[in-house]
C-alpha positions as CSV (number, residue, x, y, z in Angstrom):
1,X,4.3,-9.3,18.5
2,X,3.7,-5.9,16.1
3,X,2.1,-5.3,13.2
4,X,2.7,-2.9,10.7
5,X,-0.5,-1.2,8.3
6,X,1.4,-0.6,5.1
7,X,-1.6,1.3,3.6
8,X,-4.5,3.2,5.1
9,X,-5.7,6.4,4.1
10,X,-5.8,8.5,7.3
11,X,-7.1,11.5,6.0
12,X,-10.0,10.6,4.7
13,X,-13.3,11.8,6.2
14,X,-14.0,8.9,7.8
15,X,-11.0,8.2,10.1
16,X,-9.1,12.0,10.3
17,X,-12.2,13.4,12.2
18,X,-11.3,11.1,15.1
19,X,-7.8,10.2,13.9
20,X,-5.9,10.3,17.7
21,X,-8.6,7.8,19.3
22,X,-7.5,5.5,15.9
23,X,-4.1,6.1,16.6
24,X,-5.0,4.4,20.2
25,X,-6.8,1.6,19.0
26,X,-4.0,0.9,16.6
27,X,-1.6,0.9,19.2
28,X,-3.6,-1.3,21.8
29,X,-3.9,-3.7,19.1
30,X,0.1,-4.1,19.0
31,X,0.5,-1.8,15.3
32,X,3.7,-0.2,15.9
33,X,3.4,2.0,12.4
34,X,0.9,3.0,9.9
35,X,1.4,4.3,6.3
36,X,-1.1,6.5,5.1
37,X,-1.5,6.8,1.4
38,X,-1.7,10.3,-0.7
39,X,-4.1,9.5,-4.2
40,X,-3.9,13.0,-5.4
41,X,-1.8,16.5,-4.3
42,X,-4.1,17.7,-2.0
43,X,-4.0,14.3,-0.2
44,X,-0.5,13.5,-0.2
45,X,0.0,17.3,0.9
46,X,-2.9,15.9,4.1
47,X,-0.7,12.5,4.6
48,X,2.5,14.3,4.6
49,X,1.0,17.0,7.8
50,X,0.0,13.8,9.8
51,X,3.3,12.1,9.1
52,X,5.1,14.9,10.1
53,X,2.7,15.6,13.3
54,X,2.8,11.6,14.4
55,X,5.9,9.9,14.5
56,X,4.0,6.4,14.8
57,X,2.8,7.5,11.4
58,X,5.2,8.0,7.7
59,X,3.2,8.9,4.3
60,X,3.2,8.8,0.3
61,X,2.8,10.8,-2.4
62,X,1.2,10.0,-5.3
63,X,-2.0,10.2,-8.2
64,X,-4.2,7.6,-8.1
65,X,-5.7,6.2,-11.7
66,X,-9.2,7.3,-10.7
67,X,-7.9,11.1,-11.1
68,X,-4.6,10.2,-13.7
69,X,-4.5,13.1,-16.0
70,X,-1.1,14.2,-17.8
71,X,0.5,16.3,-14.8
72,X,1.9,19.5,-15.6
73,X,5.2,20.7,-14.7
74,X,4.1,22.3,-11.7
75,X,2.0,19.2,-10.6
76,X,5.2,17.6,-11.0
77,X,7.3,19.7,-9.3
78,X,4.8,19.5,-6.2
79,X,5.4,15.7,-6.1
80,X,9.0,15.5,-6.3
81,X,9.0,18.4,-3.5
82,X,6.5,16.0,-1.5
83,X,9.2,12.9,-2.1
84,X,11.9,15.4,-0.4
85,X,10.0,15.2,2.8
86,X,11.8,12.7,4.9
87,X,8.4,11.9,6.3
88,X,7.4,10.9,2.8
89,X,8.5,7.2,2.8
90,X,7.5,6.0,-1.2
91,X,5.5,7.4,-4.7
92,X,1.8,6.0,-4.9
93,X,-0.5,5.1,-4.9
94,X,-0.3,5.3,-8.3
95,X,-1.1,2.6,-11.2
96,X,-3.8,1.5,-13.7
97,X,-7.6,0.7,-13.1
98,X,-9.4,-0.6,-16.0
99,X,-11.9,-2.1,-13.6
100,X,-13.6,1.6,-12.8
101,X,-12.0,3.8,-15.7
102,X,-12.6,6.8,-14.3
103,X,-9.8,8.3,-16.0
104,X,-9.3,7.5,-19.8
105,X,-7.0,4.4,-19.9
106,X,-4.6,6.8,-21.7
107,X,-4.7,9.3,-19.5
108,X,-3.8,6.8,-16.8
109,X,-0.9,5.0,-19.0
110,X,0.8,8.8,-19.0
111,X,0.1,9.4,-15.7
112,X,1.8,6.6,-14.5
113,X,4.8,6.6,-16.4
114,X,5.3,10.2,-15.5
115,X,5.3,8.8,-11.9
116,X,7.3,5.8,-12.4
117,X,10.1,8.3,-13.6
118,X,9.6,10.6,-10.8
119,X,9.9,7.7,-8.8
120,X,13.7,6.9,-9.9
121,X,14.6,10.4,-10.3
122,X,14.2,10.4,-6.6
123,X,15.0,7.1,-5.4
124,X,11.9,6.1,-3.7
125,X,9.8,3.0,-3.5
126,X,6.7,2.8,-5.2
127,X,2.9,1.7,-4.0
128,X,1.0,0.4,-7.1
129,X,-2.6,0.2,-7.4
130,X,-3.3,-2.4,-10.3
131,X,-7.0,-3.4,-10.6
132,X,-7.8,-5.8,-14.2
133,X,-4.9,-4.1,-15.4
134,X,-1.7,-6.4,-14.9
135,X,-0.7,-7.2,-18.6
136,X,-0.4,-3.5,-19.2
137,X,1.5,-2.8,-15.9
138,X,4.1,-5.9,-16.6
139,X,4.7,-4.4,-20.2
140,X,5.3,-0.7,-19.1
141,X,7.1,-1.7,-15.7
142,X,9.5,-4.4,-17.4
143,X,12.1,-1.1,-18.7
144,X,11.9,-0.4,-14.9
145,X,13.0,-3.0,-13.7
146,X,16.4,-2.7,-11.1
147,X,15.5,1.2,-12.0
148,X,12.9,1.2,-8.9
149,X,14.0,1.0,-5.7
150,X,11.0,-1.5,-4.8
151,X,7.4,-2.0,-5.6
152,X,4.3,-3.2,-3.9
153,X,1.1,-4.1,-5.0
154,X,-1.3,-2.7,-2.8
155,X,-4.6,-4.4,-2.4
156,X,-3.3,-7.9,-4.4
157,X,-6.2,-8.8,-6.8
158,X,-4.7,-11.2,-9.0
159,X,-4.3,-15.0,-9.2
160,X,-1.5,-17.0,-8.4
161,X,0.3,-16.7,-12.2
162,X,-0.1,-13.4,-12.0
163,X,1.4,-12.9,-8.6
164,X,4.2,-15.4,-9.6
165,X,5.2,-12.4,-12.1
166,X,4.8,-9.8,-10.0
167,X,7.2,-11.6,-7.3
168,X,9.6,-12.6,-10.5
169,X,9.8,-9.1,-11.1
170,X,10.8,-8.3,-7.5
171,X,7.6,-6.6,-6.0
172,X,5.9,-7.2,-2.5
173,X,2.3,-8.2,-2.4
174,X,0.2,-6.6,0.2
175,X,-2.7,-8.4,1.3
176,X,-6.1,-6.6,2.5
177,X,-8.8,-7.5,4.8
178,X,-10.7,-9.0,1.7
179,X,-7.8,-12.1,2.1
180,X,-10.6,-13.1,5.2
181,X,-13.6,-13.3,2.7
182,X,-15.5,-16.7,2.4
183,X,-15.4,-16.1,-1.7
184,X,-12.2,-14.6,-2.0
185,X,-10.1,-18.1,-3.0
186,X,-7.4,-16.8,-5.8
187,X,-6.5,-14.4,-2.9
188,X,-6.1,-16.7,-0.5
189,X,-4.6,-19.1,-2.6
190,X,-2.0,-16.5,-3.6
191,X,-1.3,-16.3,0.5
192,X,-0.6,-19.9,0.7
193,X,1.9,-20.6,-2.3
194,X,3.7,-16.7,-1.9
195,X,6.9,-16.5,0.0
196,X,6.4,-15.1,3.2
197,X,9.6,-12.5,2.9
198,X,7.7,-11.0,0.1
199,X,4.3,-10.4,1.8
200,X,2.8,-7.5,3.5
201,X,-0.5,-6.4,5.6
202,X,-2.6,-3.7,5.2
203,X,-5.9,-2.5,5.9
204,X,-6.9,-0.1,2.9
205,X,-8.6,2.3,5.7
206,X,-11.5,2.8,5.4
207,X,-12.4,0.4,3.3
208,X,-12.6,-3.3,3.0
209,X,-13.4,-4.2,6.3
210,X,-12.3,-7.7,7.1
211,X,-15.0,-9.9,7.8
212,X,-15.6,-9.9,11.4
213,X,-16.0,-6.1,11.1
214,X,-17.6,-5.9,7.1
215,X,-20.3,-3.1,7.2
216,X,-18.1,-1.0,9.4
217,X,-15.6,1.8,8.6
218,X,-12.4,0.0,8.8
219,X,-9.1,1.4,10.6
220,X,-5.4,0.1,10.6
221,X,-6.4,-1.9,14.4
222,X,-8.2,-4.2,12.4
223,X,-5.2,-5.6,10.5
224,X,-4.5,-8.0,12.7
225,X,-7.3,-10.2,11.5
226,X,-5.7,-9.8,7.6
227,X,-2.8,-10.9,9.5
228,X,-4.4,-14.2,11.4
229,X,-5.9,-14.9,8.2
230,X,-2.9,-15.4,6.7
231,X,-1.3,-17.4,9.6
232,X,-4.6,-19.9,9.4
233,X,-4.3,-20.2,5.2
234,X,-0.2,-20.7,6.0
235,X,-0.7,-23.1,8.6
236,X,2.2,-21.1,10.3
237,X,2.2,-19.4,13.8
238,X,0.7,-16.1,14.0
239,X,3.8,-14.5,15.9
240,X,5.7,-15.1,12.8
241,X,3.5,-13.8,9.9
242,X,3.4,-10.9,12.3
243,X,7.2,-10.4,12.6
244,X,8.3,-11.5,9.2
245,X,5.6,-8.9,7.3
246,X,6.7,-6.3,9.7
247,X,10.2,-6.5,8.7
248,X,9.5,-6.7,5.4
249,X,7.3,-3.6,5.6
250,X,10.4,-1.9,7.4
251,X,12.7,-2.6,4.8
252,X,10.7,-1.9,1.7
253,X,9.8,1.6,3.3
254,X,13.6,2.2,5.0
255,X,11.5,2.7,8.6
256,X,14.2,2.4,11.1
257,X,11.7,1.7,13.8
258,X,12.8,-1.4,14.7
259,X,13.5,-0.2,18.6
260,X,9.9,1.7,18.4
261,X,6.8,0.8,20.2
């Protein structure tokens, strides 16, 4: 049985610090790869160096909403250069938040589509953080559509008509530790009624803690309760949510680590 974190955030304060003992615990807890997540240049530049330092580890590029601005030509020169590295697996995250707005929405709608065609230029899958934002994000990714080589959803917050799109359009959901909160029912019924073959795991390190560990930083070990979560609400065996979403995780990244442990 492996496991697979599809999107943690390894070099953030909380986890780089004391990044080889949560490397360990990852790998004692039967993860056999972690993607960590860039959100602006300076930490896609951070999640490239680790990727490229730990094999057990691959990264993305990307600018978040929270900091979406219109890029430059330099900025977006730095990005596709990032996307060259072969360490650097997929764009993102990058998307729309109209939840937060910390950017203008705007500024985020140019920011995005800037990415979205960086994305194609170089062939690379793209990690989409979409936050009260989804009627926006079908209407500017519909052109894109068999354009992008795949899409996931990182951090699923929608219902199940909205995921139904989101798999009609051809995306991956990935499902955080907030799948194993009491409260958090259009999640989990979006877990139930999804096809497997279209679902991944991730931990969103380090945040949302699933609940046996909520009030805790959080760390890619810990998503093999998302993953048991999703076996319970499934009524299917663990050892097969495990292996199904870490194939799928392989294929939508092109891992090749099928032999790796």
């Amino acid at each position: 049985m492996y496991l697979i974190d599809t999107h943690a955030h390894l070099d953030m304060p909380e986890l780089f610090p004391q990044l080889t003992d949560v490397l360990d615990r990852a790998k004692k807890n039967n993860l056999i790869h972690i993607v960590t997540v860039g959100i602006n240049l300076e930490s896609s530049h951070r999640a490239a160096d680790i990727a490229e330092t730990h094999s057990f580890v691959s990264a993305t590029a990307g600018i978040h909403p929270h900091g979406a601005h219109d890029l430059s030509q330099e900025e977006q020169e730095q990005l596709v250069a990032l996307l060259e590295k072969p360490r650097v697996v997929a764009l993102g995250e990058t998307g729309l938040d109209f939840y937060r707005n910390y950017s203008p929405r705007d500024d985020q709608i140019r920011c995005f589509g800037q990415q979205l065609d960086i994305a194609v230029a170089a062939g690379k899958p793209v990690v989409f953080h979409i936050r009260e934002a989804f009627q926006k994000f079908f209407e500017i990714l519909r052109p894109y559509t068999g354009r992008i080589k795949a899409g996931i959803v990182h951090c699923f917050s929608g219902d199940w008509p909205v995921a139904r799109r989101c798999l009609d359009m051809g995306l991956y959901l990935s499902i955080p530790g907030v799948v194993t909160y009491p409260k958090a029912v259009a999640l989990q019924e979006v877990v139930k009624k999804a096809p497997l073959e279209r679902l991944l795991v991730e931990t969103d390190a380090p945040f949302l803690t699933p609940a046996p560990f909520r009030g805790k930083v959080n760390e890619p070990a810990y998503v093999v309760h998302t993953a048991r979560k999703i076996a319970e609400l499934r009524k299917e065996d663990f050892e097969k949510v495990a292996h199904i979403t870490t194939e799928n995780a392989m294929d939508v990244f092109k891992l090749g680590i099928r032999s790796e442990k």
